[in-house]
C-alpha positions in Angstrom: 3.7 -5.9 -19.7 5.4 -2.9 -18.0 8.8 -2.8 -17.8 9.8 -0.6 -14.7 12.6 0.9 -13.7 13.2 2.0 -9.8 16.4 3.5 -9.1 17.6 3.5 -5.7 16.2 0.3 -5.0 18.9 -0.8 -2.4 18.3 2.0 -0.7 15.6 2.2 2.6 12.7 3.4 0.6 13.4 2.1 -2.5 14.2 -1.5 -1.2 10.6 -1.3 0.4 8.9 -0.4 -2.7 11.1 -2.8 -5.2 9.8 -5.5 -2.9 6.3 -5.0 -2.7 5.9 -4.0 -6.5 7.9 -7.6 -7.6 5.2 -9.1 -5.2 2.4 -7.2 -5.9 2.8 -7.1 -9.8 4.3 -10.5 -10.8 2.9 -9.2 -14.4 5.4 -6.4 -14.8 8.9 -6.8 -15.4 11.1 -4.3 -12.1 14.3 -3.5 -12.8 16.0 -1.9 -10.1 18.9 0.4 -11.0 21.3 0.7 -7.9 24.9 2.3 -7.9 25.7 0.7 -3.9 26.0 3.8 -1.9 27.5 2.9 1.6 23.5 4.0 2.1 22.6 0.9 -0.2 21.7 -2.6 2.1 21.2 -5.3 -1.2 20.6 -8.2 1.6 17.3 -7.0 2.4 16.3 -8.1 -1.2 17.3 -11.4 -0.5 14.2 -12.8 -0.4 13.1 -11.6 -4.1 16.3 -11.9 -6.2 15.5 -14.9 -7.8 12.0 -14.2 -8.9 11.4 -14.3 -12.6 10.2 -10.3 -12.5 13.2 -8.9 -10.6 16.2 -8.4 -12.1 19.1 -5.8 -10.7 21.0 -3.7 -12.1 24.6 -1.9 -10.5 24.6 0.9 -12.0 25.3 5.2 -11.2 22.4 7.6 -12.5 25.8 10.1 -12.8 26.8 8.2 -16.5 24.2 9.2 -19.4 25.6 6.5 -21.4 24.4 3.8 -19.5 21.4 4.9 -18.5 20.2 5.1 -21.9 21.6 2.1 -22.7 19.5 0.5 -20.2 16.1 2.2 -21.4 17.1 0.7 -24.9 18.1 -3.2 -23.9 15.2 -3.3 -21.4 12.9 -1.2 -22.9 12.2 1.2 -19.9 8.0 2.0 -20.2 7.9 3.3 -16.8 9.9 4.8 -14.3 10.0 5.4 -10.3 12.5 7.3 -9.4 14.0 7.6 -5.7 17.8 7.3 -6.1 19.5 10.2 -4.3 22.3 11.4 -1.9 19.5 12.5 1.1 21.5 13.1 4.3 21.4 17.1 4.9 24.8 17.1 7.1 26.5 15.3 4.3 25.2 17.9 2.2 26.5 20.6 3.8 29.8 19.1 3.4 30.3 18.1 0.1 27.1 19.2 -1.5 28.8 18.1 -4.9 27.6 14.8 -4.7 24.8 15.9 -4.2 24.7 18.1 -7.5 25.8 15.5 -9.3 23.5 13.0 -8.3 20.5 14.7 -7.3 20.5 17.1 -10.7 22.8 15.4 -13.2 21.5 11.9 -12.7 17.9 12.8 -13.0 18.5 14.9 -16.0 20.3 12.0 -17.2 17.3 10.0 -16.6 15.0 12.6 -18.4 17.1 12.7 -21.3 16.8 8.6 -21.7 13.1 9.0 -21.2 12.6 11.6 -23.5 14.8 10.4 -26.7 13.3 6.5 -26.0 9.6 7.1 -25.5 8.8 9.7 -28.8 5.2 9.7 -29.1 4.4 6.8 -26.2 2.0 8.6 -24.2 1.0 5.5 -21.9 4.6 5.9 -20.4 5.1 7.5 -16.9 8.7 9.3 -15.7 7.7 9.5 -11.6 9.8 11.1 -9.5 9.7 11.3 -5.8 11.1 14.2 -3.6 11.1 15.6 0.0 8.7 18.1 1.8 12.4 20.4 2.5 11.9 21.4 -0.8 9.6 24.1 0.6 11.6 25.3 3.2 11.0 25.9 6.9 7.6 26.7 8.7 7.0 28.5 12.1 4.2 27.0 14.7 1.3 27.2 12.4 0.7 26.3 9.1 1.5 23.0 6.6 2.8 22.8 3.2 0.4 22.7 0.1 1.4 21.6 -3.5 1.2 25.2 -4.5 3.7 26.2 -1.5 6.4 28.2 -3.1 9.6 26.6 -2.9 12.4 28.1 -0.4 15.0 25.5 0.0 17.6 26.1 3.0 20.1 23.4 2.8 22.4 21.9 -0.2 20.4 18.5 0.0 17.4 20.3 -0.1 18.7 23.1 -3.0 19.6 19.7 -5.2 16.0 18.2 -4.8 14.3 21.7 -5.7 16.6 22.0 -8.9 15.5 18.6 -9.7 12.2 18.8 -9.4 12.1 22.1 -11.6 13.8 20.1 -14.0 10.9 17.2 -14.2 8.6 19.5 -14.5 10.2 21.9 -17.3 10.0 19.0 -19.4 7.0 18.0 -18.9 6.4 21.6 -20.4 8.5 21.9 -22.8 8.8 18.2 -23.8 5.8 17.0 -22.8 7.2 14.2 -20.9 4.5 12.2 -19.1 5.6 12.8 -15.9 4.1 13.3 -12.3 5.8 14.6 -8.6 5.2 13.5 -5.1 7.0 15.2 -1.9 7.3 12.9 1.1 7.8 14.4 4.9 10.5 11.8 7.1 10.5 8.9 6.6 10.8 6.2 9.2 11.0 2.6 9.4 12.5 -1.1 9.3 16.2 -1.4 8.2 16.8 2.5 7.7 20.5 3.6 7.5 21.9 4.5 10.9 22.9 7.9 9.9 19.1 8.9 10.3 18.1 10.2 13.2 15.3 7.3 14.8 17.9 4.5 13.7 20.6 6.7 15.8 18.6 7.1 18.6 17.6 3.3 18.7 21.6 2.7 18.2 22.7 5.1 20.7 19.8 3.0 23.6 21.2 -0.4 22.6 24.9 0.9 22.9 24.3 2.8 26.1 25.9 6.0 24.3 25.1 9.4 23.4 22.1 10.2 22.2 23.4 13.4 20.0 20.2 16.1 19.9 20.9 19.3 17.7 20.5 22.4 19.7 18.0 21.7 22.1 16.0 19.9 20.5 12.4 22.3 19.5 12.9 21.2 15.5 9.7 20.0 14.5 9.3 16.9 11.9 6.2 15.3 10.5 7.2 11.3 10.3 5.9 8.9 7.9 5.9 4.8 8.4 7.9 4.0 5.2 5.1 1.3 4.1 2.6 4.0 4.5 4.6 5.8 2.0 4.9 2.6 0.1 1.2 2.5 -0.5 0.7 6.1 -1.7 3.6 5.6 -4.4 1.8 2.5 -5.4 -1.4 5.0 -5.5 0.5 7.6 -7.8 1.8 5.5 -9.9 -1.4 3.7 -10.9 -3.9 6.2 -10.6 -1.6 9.8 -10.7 -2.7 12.7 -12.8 0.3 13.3 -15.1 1.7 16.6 -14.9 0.5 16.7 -10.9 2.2 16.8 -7.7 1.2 15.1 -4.5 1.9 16.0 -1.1 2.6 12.3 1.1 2.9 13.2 5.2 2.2 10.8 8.0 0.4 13.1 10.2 2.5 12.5 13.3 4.1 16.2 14.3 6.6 15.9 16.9 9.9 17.9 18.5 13.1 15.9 18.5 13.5 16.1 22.4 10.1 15.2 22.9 10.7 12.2 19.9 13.5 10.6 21.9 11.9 10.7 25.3 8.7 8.5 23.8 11.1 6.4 22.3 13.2 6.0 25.2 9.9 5.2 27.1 9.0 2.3 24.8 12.3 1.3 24.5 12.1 0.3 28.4 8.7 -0.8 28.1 10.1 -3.4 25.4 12.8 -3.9 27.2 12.8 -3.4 30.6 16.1 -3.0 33.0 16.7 -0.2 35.8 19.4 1.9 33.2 18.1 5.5 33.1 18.4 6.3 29.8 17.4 10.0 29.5 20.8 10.5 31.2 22.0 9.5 27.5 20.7 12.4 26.0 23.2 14.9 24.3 22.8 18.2 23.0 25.4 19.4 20.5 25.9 22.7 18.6 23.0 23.0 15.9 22.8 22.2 12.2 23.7 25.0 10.3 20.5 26.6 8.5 18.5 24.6 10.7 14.7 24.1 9.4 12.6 24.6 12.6 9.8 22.6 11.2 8.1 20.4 8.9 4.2 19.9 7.8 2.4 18.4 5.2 -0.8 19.1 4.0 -1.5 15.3 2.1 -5.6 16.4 1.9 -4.9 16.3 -2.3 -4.1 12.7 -2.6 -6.3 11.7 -0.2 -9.7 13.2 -2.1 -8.0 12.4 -5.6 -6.6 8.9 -4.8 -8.0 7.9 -1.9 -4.9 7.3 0.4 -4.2 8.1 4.1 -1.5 7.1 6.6 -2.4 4.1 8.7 0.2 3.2 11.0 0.7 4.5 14.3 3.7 6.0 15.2 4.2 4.0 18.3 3.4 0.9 16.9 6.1 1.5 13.9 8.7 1.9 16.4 7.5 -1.3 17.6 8.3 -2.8 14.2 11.9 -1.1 13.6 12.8 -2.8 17.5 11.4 -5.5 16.5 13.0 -5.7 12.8 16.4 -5.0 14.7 16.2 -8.3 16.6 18.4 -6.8 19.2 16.6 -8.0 22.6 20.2 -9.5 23.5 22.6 -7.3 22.4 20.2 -4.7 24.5 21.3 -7.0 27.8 24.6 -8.2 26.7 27.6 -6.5 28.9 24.7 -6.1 32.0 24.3 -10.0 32.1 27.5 -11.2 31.7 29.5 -8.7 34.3 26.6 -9.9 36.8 26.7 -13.7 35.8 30.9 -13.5 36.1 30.2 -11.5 38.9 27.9 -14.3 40.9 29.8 -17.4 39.2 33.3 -16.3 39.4 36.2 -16.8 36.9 37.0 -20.8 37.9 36.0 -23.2 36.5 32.5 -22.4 35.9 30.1 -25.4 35.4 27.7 -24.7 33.1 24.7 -25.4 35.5 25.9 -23.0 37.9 26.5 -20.8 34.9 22.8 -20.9 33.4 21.5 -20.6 37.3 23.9 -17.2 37.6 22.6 -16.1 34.4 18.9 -16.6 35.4 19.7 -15.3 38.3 21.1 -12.0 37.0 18.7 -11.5 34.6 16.0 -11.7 37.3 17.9 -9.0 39.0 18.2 -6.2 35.8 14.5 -6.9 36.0 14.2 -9.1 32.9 11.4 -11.2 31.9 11.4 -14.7 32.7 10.8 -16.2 29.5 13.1 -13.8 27.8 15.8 -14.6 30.4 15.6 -18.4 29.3 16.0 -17.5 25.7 18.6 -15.2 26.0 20.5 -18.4 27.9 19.9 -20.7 25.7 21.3 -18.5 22.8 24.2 -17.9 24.7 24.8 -21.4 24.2 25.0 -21.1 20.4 28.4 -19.6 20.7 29.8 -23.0 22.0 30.3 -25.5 19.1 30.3 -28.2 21.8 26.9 -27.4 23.0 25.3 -26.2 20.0 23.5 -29.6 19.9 21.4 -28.0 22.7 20.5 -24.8 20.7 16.8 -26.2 20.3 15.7 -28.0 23.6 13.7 -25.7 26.2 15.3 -24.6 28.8 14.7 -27.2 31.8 15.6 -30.1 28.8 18.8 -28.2 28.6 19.8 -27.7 32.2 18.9 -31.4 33.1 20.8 -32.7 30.4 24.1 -30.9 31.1 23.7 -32.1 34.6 23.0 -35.4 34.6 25.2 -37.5 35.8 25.1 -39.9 32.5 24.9 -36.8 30.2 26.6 -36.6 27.0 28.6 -33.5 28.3 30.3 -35.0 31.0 33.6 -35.9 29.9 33.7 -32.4 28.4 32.6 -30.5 31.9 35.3 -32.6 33.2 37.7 -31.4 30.6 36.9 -28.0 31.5 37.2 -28.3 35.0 40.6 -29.7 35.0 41.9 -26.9 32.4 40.3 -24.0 34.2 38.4 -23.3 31.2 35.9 -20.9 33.1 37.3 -17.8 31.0 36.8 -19.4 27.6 32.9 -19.8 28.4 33.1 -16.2 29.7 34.3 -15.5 26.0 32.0 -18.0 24.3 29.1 -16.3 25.8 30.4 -12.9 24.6 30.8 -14.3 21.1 27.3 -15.9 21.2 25.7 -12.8 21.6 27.1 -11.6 18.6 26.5 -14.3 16.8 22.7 -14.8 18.1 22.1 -10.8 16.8 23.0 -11.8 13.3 20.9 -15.1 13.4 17.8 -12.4 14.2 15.8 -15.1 14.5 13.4 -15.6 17.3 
């Protein structure tokens, strides 16, 4: 049996890989090392923390202490490694973090490696890194294993140092180890701070969409499943020593990456808000890359991977993993349905006929509409008995004359209580973006 460690398993990528390899290899003992970063999102490992292969550990890279000690009790044979501070502005900041974590804790982890597995040559140290180790690239070209590195930014300096530092003791320890350089990563329940979730924020929230400089900067995007499968290919079938190059194949400007996004964004969702009106430039990124390619023809001969998902249809998934199809109509629904209904008392009949009627007017699908009313109605404790009856069970109910509701219409009539269901139908969407459930 294996015994792996993943650090950064909290994190976006790691959380993706920690749950397909407890899934995929209910064999191997994972043991995922995680020192909660605001970055770090543990609920989205709900769903394997009480598997008999999983176990978690909080824990910072940064103290050598207590990473060996965990190679010791747990008896580390193998080890992924993604935990890292990886947001470039941060960087540029307060690049010590990044120093620290990036350099220090990796060494750290070398150091456990090296002094626990003397002579174990069936171990594997893997380390995983970013394609802006290489630097920046003008229109042509794409970055090869053997491109010589010419980091621009602090984030991108720290990942260099520590990949010279896996590799140096490889050759000097000859620590099994192997590299892998990933291009941008993209995908379900990534940190806002990136720049798709931000974008996707920014169209829900009807902000700024903030675009640095005017937006020519080049990036090649990878789905983060995709990127998934080709760790999953490297750490089975890797050459130790090796480095692969992992890139999704999709090339594309920033501008030019929000307007497609913006355009399936309304084709999800569709309303008459122009949204490219949202679009912001701001002053640019200091040091800049101008653009990013990977050349991933090595691990697809030698391992036999290749990106499969389509960029548009991972943006799909991300909207779609968001669950935010009422937040996205929240404040245009209620200011028309208060507009039509009025402040009074405000049966709730006339309500759910104002709301369907204002949601046919923003240009909203019908079914959608009715689903988007009836969660509304899972903000009222009163009515939550309703939550699961269709929508024409629901409006003949709480209009019959014998329904059960009646005494409490008339309680609301009599007290004015139009404003409160004004405010219950705020609160429900809220409440009906953390249910994410339909």
């Amino acid at each position: 049996m294996k015994k792996i460690l993943i650090t950064g398993g909290a994190g976006f990528i790691g959380a993706h890989v920690v749950k397909h390899f407890v899934k995929e290899y209910s064999e191997h003992q994972i043991i995922n090392l995680d020192c909660l970063t605001y970055a770090a999102e543990p609920k989205n490992l709900s769903d394997i923390e009480s598997l008999e292969n999983y176990k978690f550990l909080e824990l910072n890279i940064n103290n050598a202490k207590d990473v060996d000690d965990v190679f010791k009790k747990y008896e580390i044979s193998h080890v992924i490694h993604l935990a890292a501070e990886s947001h470039v502005d941060r960087s540029i900041d307060n690049s010590i973090d990044f120093a620290l974590t990036n350099v220090i804790g990796t060494v750290n982890l070398l150091n456990a490696a090296k002094n626990n597995w003397i002579g174990k040559r069936d171990h594997l140290f893997y380390h995983i890194s970013t394609d802006e180790v290489y630097g920046s690239l003008g229109l042509n070209g794409s970055f090869k294993e053997t491109t010589k590195y010419d980091p621009k930014s602090p984030y991108s300096a720290s990942k260099a140092s520590s990949d010279h530092f896996v590799r140096s003791y490889f050759n000097t320890h000859n620590l099994p180890v192997v590299i892998s350089n990933c291009s941008n990563n993209y995908g379900p329940y990534q940190n806002e701070e990136k720049f798709i979730p931000t974008v996707i924020k920014s169209l829900i929230d009807r902000r700024p969409i903030p675009i640095y400089g005017k937006g020519k900067n080049i990036r090649d995007w990878l789905y983060v499943h995709d990127h998934v499968l080709a760790i999953e290919k490297i750490f089975n079938n890797g050459s130790i020593g090796e480095t692969y190059n992992v890139g999704g194949g999709y090339e594309i400007s920033n501008l030019d990456l929000v307007y497609k996004i913006i355009e399936m964004y309304v084709d999800l969702y569709p309303n008459k808000f122009n949204y490219n009106d949202l679009i912001s430039f701001v002053d640019d990124r200091k040091g800049h890359d101008f653009r990013y390619s990977i050349d991933s023809s090595k691990i697809q001969s030698e391992l036999d991977w290749s990106p499969k998902m389509k960029f548009e249809e991972g943006i799909k998934n991300i909207l779609g993993a968001l669950g935010e199809s009422e937040e996205v109509y929240e404040e245009e629904i209620i200011d028309k349905a208060t507009a039509i209904s009025g402040s009074g008392p405000g049966y709730i009949f006339y309500f759910m006929e104002s709301m369907l009627k204002s949601c046919k007017e923003i240009g909203i699908d019908e079914n959608l509409s009715k689903k988007l009313i009836i969660k509304t109605f899972l903000g009222s404790a009163e009515l939550a008995k309703f939550s699961e009856k269709n929508f024409e069970e629901l409006k003949k109910e709480v209009t019959s004359p014998n329904g059960t509701t009646e005494a409490g219409l008339k309680t609301m009539a009599d007290n004015n209580l139009g404003n409160a269901i004004i405010l219950g139908i705020k609160s429900a969407y809220k409440r009906a973006r953390e249910l994410n459930n339909d």
